[in-house]
N, C-alpha and C positions, 0 to 999 in steps of 0.2 A: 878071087875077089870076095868069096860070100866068107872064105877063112878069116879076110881081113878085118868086114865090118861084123862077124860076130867077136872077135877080137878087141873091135873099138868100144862095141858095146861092154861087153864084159869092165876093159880098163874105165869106163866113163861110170858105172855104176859101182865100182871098189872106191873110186875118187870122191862118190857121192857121200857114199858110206862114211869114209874116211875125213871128209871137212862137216858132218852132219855130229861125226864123233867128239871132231874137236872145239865144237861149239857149248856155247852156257846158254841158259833158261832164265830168263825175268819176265816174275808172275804176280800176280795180286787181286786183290778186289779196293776201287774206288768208291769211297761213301760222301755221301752230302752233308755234311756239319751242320746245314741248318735246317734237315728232317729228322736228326737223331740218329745220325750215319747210316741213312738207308742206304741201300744201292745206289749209283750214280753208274745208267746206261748212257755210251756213244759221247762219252768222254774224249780226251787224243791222248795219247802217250806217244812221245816222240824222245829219241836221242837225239842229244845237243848234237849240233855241227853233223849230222848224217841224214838220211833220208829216209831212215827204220822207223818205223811207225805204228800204231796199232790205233783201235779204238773200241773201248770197254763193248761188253755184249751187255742184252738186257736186265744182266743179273749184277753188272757192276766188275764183271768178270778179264781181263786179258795176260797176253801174255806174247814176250817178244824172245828172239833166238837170236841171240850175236856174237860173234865171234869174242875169246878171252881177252879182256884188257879193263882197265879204269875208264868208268864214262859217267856223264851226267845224265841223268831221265828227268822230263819235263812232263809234270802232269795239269792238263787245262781243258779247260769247259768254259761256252762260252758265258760272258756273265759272271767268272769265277777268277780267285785268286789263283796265278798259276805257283806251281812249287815245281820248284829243282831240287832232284836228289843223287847224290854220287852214290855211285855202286860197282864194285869190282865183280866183274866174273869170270868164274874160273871151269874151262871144257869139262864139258859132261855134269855140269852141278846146273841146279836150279836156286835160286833166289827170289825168295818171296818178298816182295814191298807194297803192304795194304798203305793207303792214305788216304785221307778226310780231306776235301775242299771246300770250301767257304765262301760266299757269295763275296761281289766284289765290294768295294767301298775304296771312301780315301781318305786320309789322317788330316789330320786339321793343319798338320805343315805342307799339305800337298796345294798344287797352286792348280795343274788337271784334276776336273770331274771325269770321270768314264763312264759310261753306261753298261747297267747291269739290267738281266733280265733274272727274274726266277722261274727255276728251272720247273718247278711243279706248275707253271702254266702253261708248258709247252706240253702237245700231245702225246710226243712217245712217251714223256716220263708219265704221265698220268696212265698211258695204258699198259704201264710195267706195274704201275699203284694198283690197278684195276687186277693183273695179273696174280699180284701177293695178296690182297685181300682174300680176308675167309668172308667176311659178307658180302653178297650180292651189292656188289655199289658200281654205278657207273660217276663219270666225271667229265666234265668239257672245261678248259682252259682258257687264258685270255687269249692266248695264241689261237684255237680253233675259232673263238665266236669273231675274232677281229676277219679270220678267214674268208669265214661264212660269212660275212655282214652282217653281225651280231650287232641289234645298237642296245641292246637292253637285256636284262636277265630270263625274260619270259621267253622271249623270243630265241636265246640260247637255249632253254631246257625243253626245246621243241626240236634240238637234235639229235634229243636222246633217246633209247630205243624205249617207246610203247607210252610218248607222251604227247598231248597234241596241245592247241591250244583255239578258244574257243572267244570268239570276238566278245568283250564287254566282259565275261566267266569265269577268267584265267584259264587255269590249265590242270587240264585231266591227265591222270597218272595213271595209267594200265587200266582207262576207261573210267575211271572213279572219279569223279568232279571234285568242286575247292574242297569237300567238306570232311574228303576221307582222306587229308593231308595235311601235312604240316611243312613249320618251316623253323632252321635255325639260323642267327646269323653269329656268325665263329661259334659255333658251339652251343649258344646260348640260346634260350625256350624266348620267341619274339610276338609280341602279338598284332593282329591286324588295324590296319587304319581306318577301314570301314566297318559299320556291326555289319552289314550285306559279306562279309567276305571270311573266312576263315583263315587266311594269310591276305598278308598284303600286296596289292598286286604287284608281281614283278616285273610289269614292265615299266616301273616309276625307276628302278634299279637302273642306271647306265652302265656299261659295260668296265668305264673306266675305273670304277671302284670297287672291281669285281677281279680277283684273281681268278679263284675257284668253282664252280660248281658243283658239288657233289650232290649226289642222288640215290641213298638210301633205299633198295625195295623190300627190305628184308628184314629185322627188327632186331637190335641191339640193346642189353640193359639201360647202358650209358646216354642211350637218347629219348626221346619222350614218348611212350606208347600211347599215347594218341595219331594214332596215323593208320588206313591201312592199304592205301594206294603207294602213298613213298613219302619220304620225311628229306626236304631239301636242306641241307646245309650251305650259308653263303658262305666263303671266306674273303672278308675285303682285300684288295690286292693290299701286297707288302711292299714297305719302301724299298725303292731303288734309284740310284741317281739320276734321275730324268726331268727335265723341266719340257712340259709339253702344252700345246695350242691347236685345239680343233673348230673350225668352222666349217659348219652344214648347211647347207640351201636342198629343199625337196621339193618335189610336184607331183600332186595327185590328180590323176584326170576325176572331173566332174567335180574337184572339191577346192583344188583351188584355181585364182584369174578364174574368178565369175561370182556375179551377184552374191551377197552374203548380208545374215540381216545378223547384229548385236544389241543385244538392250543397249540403251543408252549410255550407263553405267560402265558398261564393258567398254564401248567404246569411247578409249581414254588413254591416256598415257600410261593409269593407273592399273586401268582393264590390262593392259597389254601385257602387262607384269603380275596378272592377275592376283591384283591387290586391292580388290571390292570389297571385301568382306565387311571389314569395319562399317562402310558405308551402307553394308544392307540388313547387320545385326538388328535385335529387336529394339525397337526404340524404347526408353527408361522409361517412357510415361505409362506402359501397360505393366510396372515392375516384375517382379521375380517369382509372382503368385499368382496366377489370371482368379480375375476378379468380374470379369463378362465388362471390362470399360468400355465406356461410350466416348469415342472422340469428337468435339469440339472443332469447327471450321480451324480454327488457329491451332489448338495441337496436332490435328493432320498435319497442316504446311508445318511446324515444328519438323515432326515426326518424319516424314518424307520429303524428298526432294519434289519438284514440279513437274515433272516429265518421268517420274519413276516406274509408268505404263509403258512409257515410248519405246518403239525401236527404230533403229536406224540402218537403212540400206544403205549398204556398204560395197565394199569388193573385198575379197580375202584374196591374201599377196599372197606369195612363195612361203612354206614352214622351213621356220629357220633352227638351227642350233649351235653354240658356244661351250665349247668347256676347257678346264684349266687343270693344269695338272703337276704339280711339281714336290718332288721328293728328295731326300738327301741320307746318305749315309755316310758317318763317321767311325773310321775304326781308333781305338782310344787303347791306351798304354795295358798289357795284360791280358791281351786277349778279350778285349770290352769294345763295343761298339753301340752307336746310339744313333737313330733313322726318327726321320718324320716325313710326313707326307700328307699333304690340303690337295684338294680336289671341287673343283667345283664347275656345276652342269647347269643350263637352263636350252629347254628346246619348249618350241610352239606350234601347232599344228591345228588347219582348218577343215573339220569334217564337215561333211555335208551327203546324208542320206534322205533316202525317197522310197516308199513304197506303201502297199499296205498292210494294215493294222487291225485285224479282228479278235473278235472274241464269239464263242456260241453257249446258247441259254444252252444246261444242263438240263438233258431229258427231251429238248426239244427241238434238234435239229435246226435250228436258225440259227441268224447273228444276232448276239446281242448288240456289238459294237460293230461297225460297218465302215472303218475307215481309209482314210488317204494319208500317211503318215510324212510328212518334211520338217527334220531338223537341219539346225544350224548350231554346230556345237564350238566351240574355239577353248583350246585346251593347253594349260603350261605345264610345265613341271621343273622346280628346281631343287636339284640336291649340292649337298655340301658333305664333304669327309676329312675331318682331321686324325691323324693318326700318331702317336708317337712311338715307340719300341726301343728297349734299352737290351743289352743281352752280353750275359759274359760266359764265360764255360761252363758255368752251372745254371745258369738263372736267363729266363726270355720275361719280357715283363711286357705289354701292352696295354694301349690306350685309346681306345678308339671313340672319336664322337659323331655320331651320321643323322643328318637331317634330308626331311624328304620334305616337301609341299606339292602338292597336285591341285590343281582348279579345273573348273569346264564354268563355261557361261554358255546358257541352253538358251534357244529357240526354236519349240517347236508347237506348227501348226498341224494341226486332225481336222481333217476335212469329210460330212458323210452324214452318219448317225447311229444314235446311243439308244440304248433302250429299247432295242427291236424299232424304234421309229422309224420305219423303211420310207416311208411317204415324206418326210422329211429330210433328204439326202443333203440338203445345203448346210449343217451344222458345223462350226468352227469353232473349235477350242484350242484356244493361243495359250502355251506355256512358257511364262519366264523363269528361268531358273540358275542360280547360283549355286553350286560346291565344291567346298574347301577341303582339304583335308591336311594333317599333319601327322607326321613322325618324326621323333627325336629320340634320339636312341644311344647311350652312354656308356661303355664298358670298360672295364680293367679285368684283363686275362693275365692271367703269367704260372708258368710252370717253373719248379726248381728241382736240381737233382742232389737228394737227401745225402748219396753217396757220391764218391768223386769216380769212381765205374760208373754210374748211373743205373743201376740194378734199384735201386729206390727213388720213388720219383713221387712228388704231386704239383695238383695243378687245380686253380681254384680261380674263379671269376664270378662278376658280378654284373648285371646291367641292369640301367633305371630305363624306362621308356615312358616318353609322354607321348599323348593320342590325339587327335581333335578332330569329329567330323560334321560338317556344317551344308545345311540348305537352309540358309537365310532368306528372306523373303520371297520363299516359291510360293509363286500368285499364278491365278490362270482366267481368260478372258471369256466367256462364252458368248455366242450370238449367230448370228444366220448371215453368211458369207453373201452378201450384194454387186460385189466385182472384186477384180484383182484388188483392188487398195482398201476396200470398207465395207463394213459389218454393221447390220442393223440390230440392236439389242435393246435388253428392258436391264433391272436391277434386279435382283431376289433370285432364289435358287443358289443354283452352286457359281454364279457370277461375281466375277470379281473378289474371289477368296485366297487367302492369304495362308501359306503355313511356315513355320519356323521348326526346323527339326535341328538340334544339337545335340551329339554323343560327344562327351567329354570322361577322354581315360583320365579320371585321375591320378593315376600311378599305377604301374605298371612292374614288375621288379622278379628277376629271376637269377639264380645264382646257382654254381656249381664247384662242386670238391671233390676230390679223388685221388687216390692213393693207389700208384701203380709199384708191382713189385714183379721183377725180373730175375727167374731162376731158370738153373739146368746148366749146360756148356754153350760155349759161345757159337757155336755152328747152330744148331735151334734152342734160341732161347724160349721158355713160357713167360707168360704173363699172369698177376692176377693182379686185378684191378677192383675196387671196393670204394663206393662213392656216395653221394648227398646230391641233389639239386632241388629245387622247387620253382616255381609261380606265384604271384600273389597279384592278383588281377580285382581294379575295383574302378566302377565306369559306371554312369546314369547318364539317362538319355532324357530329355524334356521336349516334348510335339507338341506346341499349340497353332489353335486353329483363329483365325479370323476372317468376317463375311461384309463384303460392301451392304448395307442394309437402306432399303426404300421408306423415306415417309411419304413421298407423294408418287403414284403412279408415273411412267415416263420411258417412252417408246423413240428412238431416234435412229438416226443413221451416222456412220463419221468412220473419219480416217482412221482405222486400225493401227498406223505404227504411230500416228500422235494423238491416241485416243485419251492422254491425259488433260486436252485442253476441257472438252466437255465435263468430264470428272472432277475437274476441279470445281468447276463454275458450279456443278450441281452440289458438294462439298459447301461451297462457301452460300448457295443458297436454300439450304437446307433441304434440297429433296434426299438426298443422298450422306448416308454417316456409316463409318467403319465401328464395327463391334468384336470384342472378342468373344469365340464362342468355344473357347478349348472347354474339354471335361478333366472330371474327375481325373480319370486314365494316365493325363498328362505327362506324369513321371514313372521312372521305372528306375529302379539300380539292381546293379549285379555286383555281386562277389565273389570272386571263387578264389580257393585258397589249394595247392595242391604240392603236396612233400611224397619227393620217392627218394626212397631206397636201393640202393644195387649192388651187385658184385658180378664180376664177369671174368671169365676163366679163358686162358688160352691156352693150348698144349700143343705140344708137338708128338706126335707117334712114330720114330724112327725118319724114315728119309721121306716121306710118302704124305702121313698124315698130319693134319692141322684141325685140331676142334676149336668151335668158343662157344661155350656154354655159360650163362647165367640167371639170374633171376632180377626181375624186377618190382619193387612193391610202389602204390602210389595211392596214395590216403589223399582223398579232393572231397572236398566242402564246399556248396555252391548254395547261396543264398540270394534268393532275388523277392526285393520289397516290389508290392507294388498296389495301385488300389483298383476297384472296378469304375467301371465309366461312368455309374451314378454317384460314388460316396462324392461327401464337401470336399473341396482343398486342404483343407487341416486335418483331414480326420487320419486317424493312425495309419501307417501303411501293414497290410496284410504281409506275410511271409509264405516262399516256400521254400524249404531248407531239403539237399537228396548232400546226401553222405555218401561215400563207398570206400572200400577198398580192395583195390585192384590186384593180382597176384599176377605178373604177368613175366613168365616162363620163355626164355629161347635157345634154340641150339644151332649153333652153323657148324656145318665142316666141310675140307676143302680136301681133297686129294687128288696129287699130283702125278697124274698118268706118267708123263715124261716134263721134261726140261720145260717142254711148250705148251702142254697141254693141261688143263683140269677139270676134275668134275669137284661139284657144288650142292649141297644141300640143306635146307634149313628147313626148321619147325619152329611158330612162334604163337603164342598169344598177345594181342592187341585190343584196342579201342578205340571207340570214336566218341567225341565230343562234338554235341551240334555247335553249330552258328551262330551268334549272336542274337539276331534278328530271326533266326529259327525258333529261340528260345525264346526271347523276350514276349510278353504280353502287350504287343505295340501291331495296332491297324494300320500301314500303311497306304494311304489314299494318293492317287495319281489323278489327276483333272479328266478321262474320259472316265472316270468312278470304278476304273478296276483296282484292286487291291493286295498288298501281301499281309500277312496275319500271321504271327508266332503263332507257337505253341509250347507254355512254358510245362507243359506234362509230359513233354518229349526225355525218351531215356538214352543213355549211352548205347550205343553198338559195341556189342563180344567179337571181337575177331577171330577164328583161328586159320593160319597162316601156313601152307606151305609150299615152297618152289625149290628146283630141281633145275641144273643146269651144268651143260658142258661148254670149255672154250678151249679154242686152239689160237697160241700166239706165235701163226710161221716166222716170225721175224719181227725188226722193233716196231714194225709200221702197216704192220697186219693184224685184222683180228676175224676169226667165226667163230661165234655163238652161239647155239640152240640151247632153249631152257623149256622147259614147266610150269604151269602152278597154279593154285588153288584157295580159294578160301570160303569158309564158313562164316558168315555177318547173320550174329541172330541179334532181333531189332533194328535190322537197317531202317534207317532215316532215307524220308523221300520226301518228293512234293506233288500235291495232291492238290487238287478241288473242292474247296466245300459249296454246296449247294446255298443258293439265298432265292431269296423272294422274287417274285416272276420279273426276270430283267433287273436287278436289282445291281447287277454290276459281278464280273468275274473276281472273285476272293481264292487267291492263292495260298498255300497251307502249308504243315507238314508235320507228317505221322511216322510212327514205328507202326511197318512190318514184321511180320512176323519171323521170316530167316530168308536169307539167299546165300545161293551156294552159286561159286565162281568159281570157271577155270579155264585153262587159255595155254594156250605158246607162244615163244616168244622168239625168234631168229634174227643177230646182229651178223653182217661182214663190215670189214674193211679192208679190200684189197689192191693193190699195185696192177696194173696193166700191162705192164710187162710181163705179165705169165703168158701171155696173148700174142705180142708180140714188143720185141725189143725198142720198133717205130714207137708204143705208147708208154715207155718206162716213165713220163712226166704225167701220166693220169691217174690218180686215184679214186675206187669207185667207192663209195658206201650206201649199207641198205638196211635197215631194222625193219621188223614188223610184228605186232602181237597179237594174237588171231584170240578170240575170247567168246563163253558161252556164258550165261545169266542165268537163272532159277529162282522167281521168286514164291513164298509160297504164300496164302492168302487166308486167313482163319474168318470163315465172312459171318460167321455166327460172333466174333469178337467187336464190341463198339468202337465204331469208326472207320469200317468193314464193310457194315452193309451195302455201301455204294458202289464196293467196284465188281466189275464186269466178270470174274472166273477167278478161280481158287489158285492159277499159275499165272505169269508171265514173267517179262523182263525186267531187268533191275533199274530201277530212273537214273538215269545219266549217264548210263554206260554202253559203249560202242562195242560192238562185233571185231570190229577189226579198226586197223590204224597203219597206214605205212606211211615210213620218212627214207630220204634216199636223197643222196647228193652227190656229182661227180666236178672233182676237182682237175686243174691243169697248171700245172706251174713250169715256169717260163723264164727267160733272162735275155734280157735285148741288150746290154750289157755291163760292164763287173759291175755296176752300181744300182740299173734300174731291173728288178726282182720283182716279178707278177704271178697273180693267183688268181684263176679267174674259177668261181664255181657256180654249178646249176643243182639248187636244192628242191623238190617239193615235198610238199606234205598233205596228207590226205588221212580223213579217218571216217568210219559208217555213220550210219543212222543212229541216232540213242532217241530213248522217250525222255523229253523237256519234262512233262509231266504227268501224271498217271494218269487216265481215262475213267470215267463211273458213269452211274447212270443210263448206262447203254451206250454210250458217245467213245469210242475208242480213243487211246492216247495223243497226245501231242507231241509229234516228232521234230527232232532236231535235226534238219537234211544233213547228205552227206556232203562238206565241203574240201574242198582241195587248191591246195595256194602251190605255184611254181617261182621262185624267183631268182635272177641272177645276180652275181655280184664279180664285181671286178677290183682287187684291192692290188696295189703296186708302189711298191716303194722305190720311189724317182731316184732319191740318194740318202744319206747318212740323217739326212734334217728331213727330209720333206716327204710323207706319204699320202695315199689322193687314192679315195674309195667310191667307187659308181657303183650303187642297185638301186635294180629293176624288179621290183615287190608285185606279187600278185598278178603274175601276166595271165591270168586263166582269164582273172576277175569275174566269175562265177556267184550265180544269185547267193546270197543267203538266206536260208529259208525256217520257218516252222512251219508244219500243214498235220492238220487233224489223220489219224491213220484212215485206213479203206475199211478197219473192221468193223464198223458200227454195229450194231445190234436194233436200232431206232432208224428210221427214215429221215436221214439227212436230205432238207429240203436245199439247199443252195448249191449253185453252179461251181463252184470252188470250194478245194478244202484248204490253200494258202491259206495262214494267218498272219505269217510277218515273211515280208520279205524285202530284202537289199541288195547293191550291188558295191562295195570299197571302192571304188576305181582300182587303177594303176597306178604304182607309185615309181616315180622317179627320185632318189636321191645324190647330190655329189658331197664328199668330207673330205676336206684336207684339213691334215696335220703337219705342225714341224713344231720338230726337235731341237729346244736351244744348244 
């Protein structure tokens, strides 16, 4: 017996042998035609009429074993044109068959649409992009943030490792706040819609106009070195034939179904659509000069509406949202095809916060400000995207036009007191307020290949951008609170004052060219790329001031939300007249003009290594006119003019341990450009008389740059990560305290430091569950986190210095640590209804809001932490339906003075602001025509 089956064994392994010999090999790599035949990972390759199969590995890589004969190979992805190709093979031979696939479309005789996805917004392929890259760049796709419950961009780039985001702030980038970041959209150098912001915020971005994400931490010629947190790049999504319908309904515990109070104005059909503006602009009769006019009973009523004090108690319904979405592609005779694709978004949302509102005198331990803070904010926002794209074997051409509008219609009541006045705690100051904002944003991209290999290539674009930000008649009420409904008040002081704040980008216009050239063999090709872009940025800002002014003494009482009937009647009988009382100050314009230069080198070092090395040069001219707060209106405007030119240096390289694995390294010099309102010579005043204040003698921040990091990619759908890094910021920009007059009101600042020095680690996974056990192969876990130190150093013999506390501390705005983490489950109840259910949070440390002096330790920014879930499921072919559950911690937010004082902090709490979001509920269903 045991002769027999070593016998069977023997015959069974020669057989093996022998049908293994008379077998043939079909092998190749699949590329993407419309990334410049990158690799195309988890592709299918399949024999017609058999059940032999394969699918590419991450590298674009397969390969099938089938017995001799003629057969056809089918290659497809989905989203893609499939091809058939015959191929003979013959035992013991291998046959190589690379091919290029092509996203899908349909010819203008085709009477079926099909729907295509692109494939670079799906995750694996984006973490096979992350894989080949020699710059540290991370990416999130439309596919992940639709996952995750993505409804906006901000909120996607908060699931990336060592970014967090920061209510009303945006979002910090390896702890570095707005100011040590930037942002491009396709490429292009974009600027912000508020002077408060150094990008714009992105959570005005919907998700549906949003292919790509990419996240920069690392510094490249080709993009703007102004950055040293990370430089966002958007990519608007690309046409694909889809014609799509979202509507959203939400609910926030505490903010909405319950009382809510609107200016008058707001509450309108037109309000609703937050299209007030017009209605609260300056009125013509104070013209385009202030001149201190005095209004007349009759040009008031002109000039204002009759209840333009009023507000009205209301109820805030469910926040709702709409969007549209529909695209097309044609493919055309030649290998030509032509896409477009409109998009259009409008969502509305009722906030409603509560808490309190302090400020403390400098040096002396008290409150200046001692308040009860209640807004009522009501907020829209509608974008629009047009796109067009032509593209034939050599030539991609683009057209993109994107508009954004954002509004808020504010109410908010401060209940307490100002001025150290502790003994007078019943003080109320009601603020009405309107802001607009606008972005329009214009481009034509297109790249063409010089050579028909495509070894020469450029690629050049342009974008115009207009800007517009507006607080039209922010007025504020003051008086002493007498019951729920009414306020007893006089005239004169800071009662009943009016401001008008308009930033108007003129023009806005940045452009790019470049010249790529592709040598060596076709297994590693180099690159060398040599380019142009610039900026030309040109914006003034106009703040005037206006005061209810008394001719006759006059003390009363009256209903606070219709306190314009009394106001009128004193208007029309003359106790009471509006005057303007802007200064000099009034105007301010900026210029900045900025041209770089580049060249940027890639290589290849045998099988292993990848360098990119280049250089960047960038010549900026920044001139800002402006006058001081005593000269006339007419008189010449002052100048101050800062030049530079920037030499700014980078190296990355990547080497590839094995197939899965690599290490990373770069060295870079960078910069930082302030903030608009950083820079500018503009007092901004707030109705409890605290203040932000430029500083236009503020300088760039030096960067220098370097991070270290390794990854391992077990598979398409894995990742760990651990990195490094560090940087040198001589002249970091912060924000500080200036000291004023006893109680005179908190005045916000900001100065150059002298140098900090950063560094930190940084740890990404993504891993499958199944390593665990086979029960959780449908769970996916992920984890990032970046652990970070700060060093600032403090020259207090330097002016502007003397004030703060110690020659060391932390760097303003930057957090110690930050973790994000989310566990995915995916599901099928069945062939058609496909579920994803995931549980994200995010959490990051304590940072200083703002620096500390005079003995008063800093002002910290608590640490906060959001959980939420999302449930998204696609019912069938047409219909998908998305449920989150945002912020289930729903955890204060806070700012509180530190424990270190050096001075005898007399009050009971070191709280200064504090809030609670609620809980948010939202449902979205879509379908697909």
């Amino acid at each position: 017996m045991k002769f027999n089956l070593k016998f069977l064994f023997i015959t069974l392994f020669i057989c093996t042998i022998s049908v293994a010999q008379n077998k043939g090999t079909i092998s190749g790599v699949l590329t993407d035609k419309e990334t410049n035949n990158e690799a195309l990972p988890f592709a299918n390759i399949l024999i017609k009429g058999t059940n032999i199969s394969a699918n590419t590995d991450i590298d674009g890589k397969y390969s099938l074993s089938v017995n001799p004969g003629d057969y056809t190979i089918i290659f497809s992805f989905v989203g893609y044109e499939s091809v058939e190709k015959p191929v003979t093979v013959k035992a013991g031979e291998t046959i190589t068959i690379n091919q290029a696939l092509s996203a899908g479309g349909y010819t203008l005789k085709d009477v079926v649409v099909k729907s295509a996805s692109v494939n670079r917004e799906k995750e694996t392929a984006l973490l096979l992009e992350q894989k080949n890259a020699v710059t540290i760049k991370q990416s999130i796709g439309a596919q992940e943030m639709s996952r995750k419950g993505v409804s906006d961009v901000e909120d996607g780039l908060t699931k990336v490792t060592g970014i967090t985001k920061v209510d009303g702030r945006g979002l910090f980038i390896r702890g570095l706040e707005d100011r040590y970041n930037n942002l491009l959209v396709n490429e292009l150098q974009t600027p912000s819609n508020s002077p408060f912001k150094k990008i714009i915020p992105l959570d005005l971005f919907p998700t549906d106009i949003v292919g790509v994400l990419n996240i920069y931490k690392t510094f490249n010629p080709n993009i703007s070195g102004d950055f040293a947190g990370g430089t966002v790049n958007i990519e608007t999504t690309q046409p694909k034939n889809i014609t799509k319908i979202n509507v959203g309904f939400g609910y926030t515990t505490n903010n909405n179904l319950k009382n809510f109070l609107l200016s008058d104005d707001a509450d309108s059909t037109e309000g609703t659509f937050g299209l007030i503006g017009k209605d609260r602009e300056l009125p013509g009769v104070f013209g385009s000069v202030p001149s201190g006019k005095k209004l007349s009973p009759d040009e008031y009523h002109n000039a204002y509406d009759d209840k333009n004090w009023d507000v009205n108690e209301t109820s805030s319904p469910l926040n709702s949202s709409i969007g549209f979405l529909h695209s097309q592609k044609f493919n055309l005779e030649k290998e030509r095809n032509f896409s477009y694709i409109m998009s259009f978004n409008f969502d509305n949302k009722y906030v409603f916060r509560e808490g309190v509102d302090r400020t403390f005198n400098l040096a002396q331990g008290n409150y200046d400000n001692n308040l009860f803070n209640t807004q009522y904010s009501y907020q829209t926002t509608f974008s629009g995207l047009a796109g067009l794209k032509y593209k034939t074997n050599r030539l991609n051409l683009n057209f993109t036009s994107l508009f954004i509008q954002a509004t808020e219609s504010l109410i908010q009541d401060q209940l307490g007191y100002t001025n150290s006045l502790a003994n007078v705690n019943n003080n109320l100051i009601r603020g009405n307020q309107f802001e607009e904002s606008r972005y329009w944003n214009t481009q034509l991209f297109g790249d063409y290949k010089l050579t028909e290999d495509g070894k020469q290539t450029i690629k050049a674009g342009g974008s115009y951008v207009k800007t517009g930000f507006q607080q039209p008649d922010r007025k504020f009420i003051t008086g002493q609170k007498v019951s729920d409904t009414e306020i007893n008040m006089s005239y004169g002081g800071n009662n009943l004052n009016r401001q008008y704040l308009d930033v108007n980008g003129n023009f806005y216009f940045s452009a790019l060219a470049e010249y790529n050239l592709k040598f060596g063999n076709k297994e590693k090709q180099n690159n060398l790329s040599v380019g142009y872009n610039n900026f030309l940025n040109d914006m003034q800002s106009s703040y005037r001031f206006f005061s209810g002014r008394r001719n006759i003494e006059k003390n009363y009482t009256a209903d606070l939300n219709t306190i314009s009937i009394p106001i009128n009647d004193d208007i029309d009988n003359g106790i009471l007249y509006v005057q303007e009382e802007s200064n000099g100050d009034y105007k301010v314009k900026l210029n900045q003009f900025v041209n770089a230069g580049y060249f940027n080198l890639f290589w290849t070092f045998g099988e292993k290594w990848d360098l990119n090395a280049g250089l960047r040069a960038e010549n900026s001219t920044r001139e800002i006119k402006y006058r001081n707060q005593g000269d006339p209106f007419g008189s010449a405007y002052l100048k101050k003019t800062d030049e530079s030119l920037d030499i700014l240096p980078s190296i990355n390289t990547k080497y590839a341990v094995n197939e899965n694995s690599n290490l990373r390294a770069s060295l870079s010099k960078t910069i930082t450009r302030p903030v608009a309102m950083e820079l500018l010579p503009i007092n901004y005043i707030n109705p409890d008389a605290t203040s932000v204040s430029g500083n236009s003698n503020l300088l760039n921040s030096n960067n220098y740059n370097a991070d270290f990091k390794y990854e391992l990619f077990p598979n398409s759908k894995e990742l760990f990560a651990i990195g490094a890094f560090g940087k040198l910021i001589e002249d970091p920009i912060e924000r500080v305290f200036k000291p004023t007059a006893n109680s005179g009101g908190q005045i916000t600042t900001f100065k150059n430091s002298e140098q900090a020095v950063i560094y930190g680690a940084e740890i990404e996974m993504i891993l499958t569950l199944n390593r665990i056990s086979e029960s959780l192969s449908n769970f996916t876990f992920g984890f990032n986190t970046s652990l970070m130190n700060t060093d600032v150093k403090i020259d207090l013999t330097k002016q502007g210095n003397e004030l703060e506390n110690s020659k060391k501390r932390k760097l303003q705005g930057a957090s110690n640590w930050m973790i994000n983490t989310d566990l995915k489950y995916e599901f099928t109840l069945n062939k058609e209804w496909k579920n994803t259910m995931t549980l994200v949070y995010n959490v990051y440390g304590d940072r200083i809001f703002a620096v500390g002096s005079s003995g008063m330790d800093h002002i910290y920014e608590k640490s906060f932490s959001k959980l939420d879930f999302v449930w998204s499921s696609t019912l069938s072919k047409n219909i998908d339906l998305k449920f989150a559950a945002e912020n289930l911690l729903n955890p204060y937010y806070r700012k509180e003075l530190g424990k270190n004082s050096t001075i005898d902090i007399t009050e009971d709490s070191l709280v200064l602001r504090e809030y609670k979001k609620g809980i948010g509920f939202s449902v979205n269903i879509g379908y697909t025509f």
